[in-house]
Structures are given as structure tokens and as C-alpha cells.
C-alpha positions as CSV (number, residue, x, y, z in Angstrom):
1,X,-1.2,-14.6,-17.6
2,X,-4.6,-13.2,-16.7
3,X,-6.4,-14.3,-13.3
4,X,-8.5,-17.0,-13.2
5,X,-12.4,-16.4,-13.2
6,X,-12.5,-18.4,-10.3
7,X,-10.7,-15.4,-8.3
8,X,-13.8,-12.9,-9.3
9,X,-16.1,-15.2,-8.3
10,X,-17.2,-12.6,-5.3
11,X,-16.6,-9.6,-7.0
12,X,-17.0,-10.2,-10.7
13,X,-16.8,-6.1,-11.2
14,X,-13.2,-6.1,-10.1
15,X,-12.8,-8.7,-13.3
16,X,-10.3,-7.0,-15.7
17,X,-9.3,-4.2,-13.4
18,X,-6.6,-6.1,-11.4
19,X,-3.4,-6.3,-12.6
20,X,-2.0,-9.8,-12.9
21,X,1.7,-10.3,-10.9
22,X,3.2,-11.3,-14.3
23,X,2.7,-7.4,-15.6
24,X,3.5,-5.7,-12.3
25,X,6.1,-3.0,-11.7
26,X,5.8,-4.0,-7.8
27,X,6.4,-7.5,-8.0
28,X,10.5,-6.7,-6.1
29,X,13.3,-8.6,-6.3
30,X,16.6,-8.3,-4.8
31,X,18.0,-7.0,-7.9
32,X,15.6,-4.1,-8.0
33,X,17.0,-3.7,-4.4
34,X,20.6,-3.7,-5.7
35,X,19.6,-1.2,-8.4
36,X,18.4,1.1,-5.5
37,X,21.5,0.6,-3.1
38,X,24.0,2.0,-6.0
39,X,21.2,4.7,-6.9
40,X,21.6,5.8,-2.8
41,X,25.2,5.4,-3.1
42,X,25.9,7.4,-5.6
43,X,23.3,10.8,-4.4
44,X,24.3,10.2,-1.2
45,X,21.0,8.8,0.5
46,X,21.0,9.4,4.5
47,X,21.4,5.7,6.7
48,X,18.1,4.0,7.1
49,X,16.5,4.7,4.0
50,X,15.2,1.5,3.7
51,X,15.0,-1.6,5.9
52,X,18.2,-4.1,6.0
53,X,17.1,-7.5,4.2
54,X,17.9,-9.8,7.7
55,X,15.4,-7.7,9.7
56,X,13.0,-7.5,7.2
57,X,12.9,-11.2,6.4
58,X,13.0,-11.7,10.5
59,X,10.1,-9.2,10.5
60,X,8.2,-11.3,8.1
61,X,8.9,-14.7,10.0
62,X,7.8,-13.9,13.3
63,X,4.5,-12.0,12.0
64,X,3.4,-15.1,9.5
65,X,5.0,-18.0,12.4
66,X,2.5,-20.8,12.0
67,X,0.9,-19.7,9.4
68,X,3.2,-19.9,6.0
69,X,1.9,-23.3,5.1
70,X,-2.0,-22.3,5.3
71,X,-4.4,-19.8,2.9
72,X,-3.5,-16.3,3.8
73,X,-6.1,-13.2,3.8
74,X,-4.6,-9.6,2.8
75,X,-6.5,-6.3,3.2
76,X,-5.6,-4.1,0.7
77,X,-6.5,-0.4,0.6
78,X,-3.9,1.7,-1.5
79,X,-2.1,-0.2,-4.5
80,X,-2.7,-3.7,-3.4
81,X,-6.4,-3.1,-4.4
82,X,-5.6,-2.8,-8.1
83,X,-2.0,-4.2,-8.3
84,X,-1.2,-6.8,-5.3
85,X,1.8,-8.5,-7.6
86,X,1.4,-11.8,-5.9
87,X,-0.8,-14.9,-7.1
88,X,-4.1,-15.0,-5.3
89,X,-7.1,-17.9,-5.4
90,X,-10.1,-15.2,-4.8
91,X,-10.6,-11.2,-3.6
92,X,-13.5,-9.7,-2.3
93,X,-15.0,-6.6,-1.2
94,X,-13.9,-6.0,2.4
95,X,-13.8,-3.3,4.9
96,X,-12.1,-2.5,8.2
97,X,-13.5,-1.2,11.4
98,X,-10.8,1.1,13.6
99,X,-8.7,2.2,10.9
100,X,-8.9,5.0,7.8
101,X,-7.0,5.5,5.2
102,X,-4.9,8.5,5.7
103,X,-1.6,10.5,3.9
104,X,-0.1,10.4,7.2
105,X,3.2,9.0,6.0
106,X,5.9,11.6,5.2
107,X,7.8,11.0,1.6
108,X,11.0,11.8,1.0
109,X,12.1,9.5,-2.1
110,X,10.3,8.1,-4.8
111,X,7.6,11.3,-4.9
112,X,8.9,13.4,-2.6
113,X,12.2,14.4,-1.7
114,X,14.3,15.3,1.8
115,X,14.4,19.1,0.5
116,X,10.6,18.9,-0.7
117,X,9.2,15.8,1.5
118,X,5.3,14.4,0.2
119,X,2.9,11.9,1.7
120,X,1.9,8.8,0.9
121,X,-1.2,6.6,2.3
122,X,-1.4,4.4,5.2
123,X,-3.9,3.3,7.4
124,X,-4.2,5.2,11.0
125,X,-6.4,4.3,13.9
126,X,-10.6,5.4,13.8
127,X,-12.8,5.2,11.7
128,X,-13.5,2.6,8.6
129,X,-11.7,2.0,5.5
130,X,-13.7,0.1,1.8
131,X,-11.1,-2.0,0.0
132,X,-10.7,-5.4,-1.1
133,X,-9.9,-8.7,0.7
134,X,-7.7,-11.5,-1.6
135,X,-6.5,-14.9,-0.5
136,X,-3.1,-16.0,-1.1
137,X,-3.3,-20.3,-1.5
138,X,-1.6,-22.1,1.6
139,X,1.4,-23.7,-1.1
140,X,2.3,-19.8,-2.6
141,X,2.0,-18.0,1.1
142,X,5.8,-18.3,1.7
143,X,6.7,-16.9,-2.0
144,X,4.3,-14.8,-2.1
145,X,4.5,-12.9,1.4
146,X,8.8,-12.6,0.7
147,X,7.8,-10.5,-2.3
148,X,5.3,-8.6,-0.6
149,X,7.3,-7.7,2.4
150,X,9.9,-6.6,-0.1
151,X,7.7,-4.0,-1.2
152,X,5.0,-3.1,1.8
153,X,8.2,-3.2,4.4
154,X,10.8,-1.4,1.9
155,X,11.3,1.3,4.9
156,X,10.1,-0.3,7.6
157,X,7.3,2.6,8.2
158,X,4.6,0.3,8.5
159,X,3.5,-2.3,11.2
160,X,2.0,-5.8,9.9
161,X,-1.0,-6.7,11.9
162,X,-4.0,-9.4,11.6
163,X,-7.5,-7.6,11.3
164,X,-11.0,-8.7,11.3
165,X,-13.0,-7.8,8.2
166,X,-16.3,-7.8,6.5
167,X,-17.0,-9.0,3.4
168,X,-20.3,-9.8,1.9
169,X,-19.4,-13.2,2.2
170,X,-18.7,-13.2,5.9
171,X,-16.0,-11.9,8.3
172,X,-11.9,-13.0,7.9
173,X,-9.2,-12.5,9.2
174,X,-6.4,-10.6,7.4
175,X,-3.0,-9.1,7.5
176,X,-2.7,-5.4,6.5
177,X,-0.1,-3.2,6.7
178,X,-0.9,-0.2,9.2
179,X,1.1,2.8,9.9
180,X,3.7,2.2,12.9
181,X,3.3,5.5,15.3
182,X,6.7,5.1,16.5
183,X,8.3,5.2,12.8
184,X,10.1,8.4,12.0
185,X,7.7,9.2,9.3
186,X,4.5,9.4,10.5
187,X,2.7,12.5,10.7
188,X,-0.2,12.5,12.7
189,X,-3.0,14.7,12.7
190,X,-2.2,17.1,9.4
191,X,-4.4,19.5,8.7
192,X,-6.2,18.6,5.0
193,X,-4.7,22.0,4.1
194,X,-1.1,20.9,4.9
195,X,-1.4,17.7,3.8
196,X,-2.8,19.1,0.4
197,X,0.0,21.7,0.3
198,X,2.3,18.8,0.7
199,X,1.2,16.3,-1.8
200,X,0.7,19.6,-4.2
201,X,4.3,20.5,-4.2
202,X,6.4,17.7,-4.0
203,X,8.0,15.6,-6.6
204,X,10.7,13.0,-6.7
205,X,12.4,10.5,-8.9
206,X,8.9,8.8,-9.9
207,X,7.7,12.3,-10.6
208,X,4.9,14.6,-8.5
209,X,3.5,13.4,-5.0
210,X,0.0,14.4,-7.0
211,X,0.0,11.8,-9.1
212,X,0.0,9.1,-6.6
213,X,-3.2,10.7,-5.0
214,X,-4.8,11.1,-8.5
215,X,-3.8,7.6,-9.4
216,X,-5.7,6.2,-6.0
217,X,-8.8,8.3,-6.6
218,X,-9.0,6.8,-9.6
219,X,-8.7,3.3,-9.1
220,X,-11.1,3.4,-5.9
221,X,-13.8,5.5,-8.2
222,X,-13.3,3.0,-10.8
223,X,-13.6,-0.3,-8.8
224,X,-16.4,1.4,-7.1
225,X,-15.0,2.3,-3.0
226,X,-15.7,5.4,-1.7
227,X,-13.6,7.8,0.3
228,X,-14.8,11.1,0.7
229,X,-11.6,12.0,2.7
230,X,-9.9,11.4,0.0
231,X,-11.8,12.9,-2.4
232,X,-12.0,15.9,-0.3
233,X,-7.9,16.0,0.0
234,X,-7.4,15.1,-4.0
235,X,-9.7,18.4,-4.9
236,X,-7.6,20.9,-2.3
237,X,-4.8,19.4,-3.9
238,X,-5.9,19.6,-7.2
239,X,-7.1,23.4,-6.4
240,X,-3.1,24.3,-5.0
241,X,-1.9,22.7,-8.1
242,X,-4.0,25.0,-10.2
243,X,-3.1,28.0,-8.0
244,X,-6.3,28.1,-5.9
């Protein structure tokens, strides 16, 4: 079932271009969980590949205490922009002082490997990051946020915080999903080269590291955001691939 036009209301160019929870791949489940356990079983997966369910439901608890029976603001600024797989009431335009988005994750399943690892985006502190604000109704904030802790907590890299944002419509505040400095897999301060080297080379289960980037550059050229960074990392990247 398509979005309401109620929800573009703010952002009627976004209209079309989100996909609706019903025909997301990234709406989780504990069965999609179990899949991946015997998948890790069986290649022999190293210990604390993902997050264990009681923490990350505890996780979830204490970050939303008070505030699963009330609307619920969500900056996105990788997938969630395009594909949030949760019901929402309305999304806007948004962007976040102090934070950037940034391949400053390291990626070692999925589209990357242990042998071969990739990156994947987060947000890191400095600078600004454009992406989109949606509001999750007060009744569908405890369903919705399981799901979505599911999928944005899978390893437990990142750190959920509230934010202050600006939208054209006046500031909110909203959870995002940051990069937590003291996980394993952060990578701070690549070089562009590196990174691009990186996301150039490496390829997993869900096929090359590359096509993530591509598939972000994309989207944000297509629902109008800018990121030069980005576009600056996805043509080195591009240039490796093609043996520049």
C-alpha cells in the first residue's frame, strides 16, 4: 500500500520516490535473524557479529523511555531517506548541524568481507549532513522502532541519539543513528584515497561494496540532497574500479 499524500505534504518532490514498508527488503524480522544465525553457523562467522536480541531490545528501551507512546522524529541520511520500512504520518527536508555523513564504518559481511573488509556510511562528528526528517505516529512508535532497531542496531556499531534539526517547517527533535567511536569498526579519519580503494575492491554476499555507494548517490541526486563528499568519494571509486 502506497503512502498517504498526507505524508508529502512538506516535501511533495519526495512523492513516489519512497518506498512504502509493505515492499521493503529492510523491514527485519526475527526470522530473517534466524536465517542469518544458521548462514554464520555454517561459514563459521567470528563471535559478535551481530548484537544479541536482549541487549538490543534493552538498547532500544532505555533510548525511547518515556517516549514510545508519543510521535517520534527520525533523521535519516543513508537508506532510511528512500526506504525507512516503517509507517510514517509525514517526512520532510531536514538537515543536521555537527555531523557528516561519512564511510567511516568498516564492512566485513554483507559487501565486504573479513579477508576483503568495505565501508559503509555513518554519520561522524563536524560538519552538516541534507536528508530527510519523517514522523512515526505516537500508537505505531513501539512497532515501528522494534523493527527499526532490528535493522539500524543489527551490530551494534552505531549509537542512537536525539538531535536538533532544521526543516523548512521549523526545528525538531529527532533520533538518528550516529557512529559509536568506541565500536570496533569505526575507522576514523581515512584518507578519500583509502576509503575509495576500499569501497572499490570489496565484495561480499550482497555483491560489491561499490554498489552501495552508487546506490546512495543516486538516491540523494535523485530526491535532490547534495553531498559533494560523497560525490567526490563515488568518482575516485568509480575511477579505481575502472583502473584509474
Amino acid at each position: 500500500m502506497p503512502f498517504a499524500d498526507h505524508v508529502f505534504r512538506h516535501a511533495p518532490a519526495l512523492r513516489d520516490r519512497i518506498i512504502p514498508p509493505e515492499e521493503s527488503e529492510l523491514r527485519f524480522s526475527y526470522d530473517r535473524f534466524a536465517e542469518l544465525d544458521v548462514q554464520a553457523l555454517e561459514e563459521g562467522w567470528p563471535p559478535g557479529w551481530r548484537m544479541e536480541h536482549d541487549a538490543r531490545e534493552a538498547n532500544r528501551l532505555s533510548v525511547l523511555d518515556g517516549r514510545l507512546d508519543r510521535d517520534l522524529w527520525v533523521f535519516g541520511y543513508g537508506s532510511l531517506i528512500w526506504d525507512p520500512a516503517v509507517h510514517l504520518e509525514e517526512i520532510r527536508l531536514a538537515s543536521l548541524p555537527g555531523w557528516r555523513r561519512s564511510f567511516c564504518m568498516r564492512l566485513e559481511g554483507g559487501r565486504g568481507s573479513h579477508d576483503r573488509p568495505g565501508l559503509m556510511a555513518a554519520l561522524d562528528e563536524g560538519g552538516h549532513c541534507d536528508g530527510v526528517a519523517f514522523r512515526i505516529p505516537g500508537p505505531l512508535v513501539a512497532q515501528e522502532t522494534e523493527l527499526m532497531w532490528m535493522r539500524e542496531m543489527f551490530s551494534g556499531s552505531y549509537r542512537p541519539v536525539f538531535v536538533d534539526v532544521t526543516t523548512l517547517q521549523g526545528p525538531v527533535e529527532a533520533l538518528t543513528f550516529v557512529m559509536d567511536p568506541e565500536n570496533r569498526r569505526y575507522m576514523p579519519d581515512l584518507h578519500e584515497d583509502e576509503a575509495a580503494q576500499m569501497i572499490a575492491h570489496a565484495e561480499g554476499g550482497l555483491g560489491p561494496n561499490f554498489d552501495y555507494l552508487n546506490s546512495l548517490i543516486l538516491h540523494l541526486d535523485e530526491l535532490g540532497i547534495e553531498d559533494t563528499d560523497m560525490q567526490r568519494l563515488h568518482t575516485r571509486a568509480k575511477t579505481i574500479r575502472n583502473g584509474g
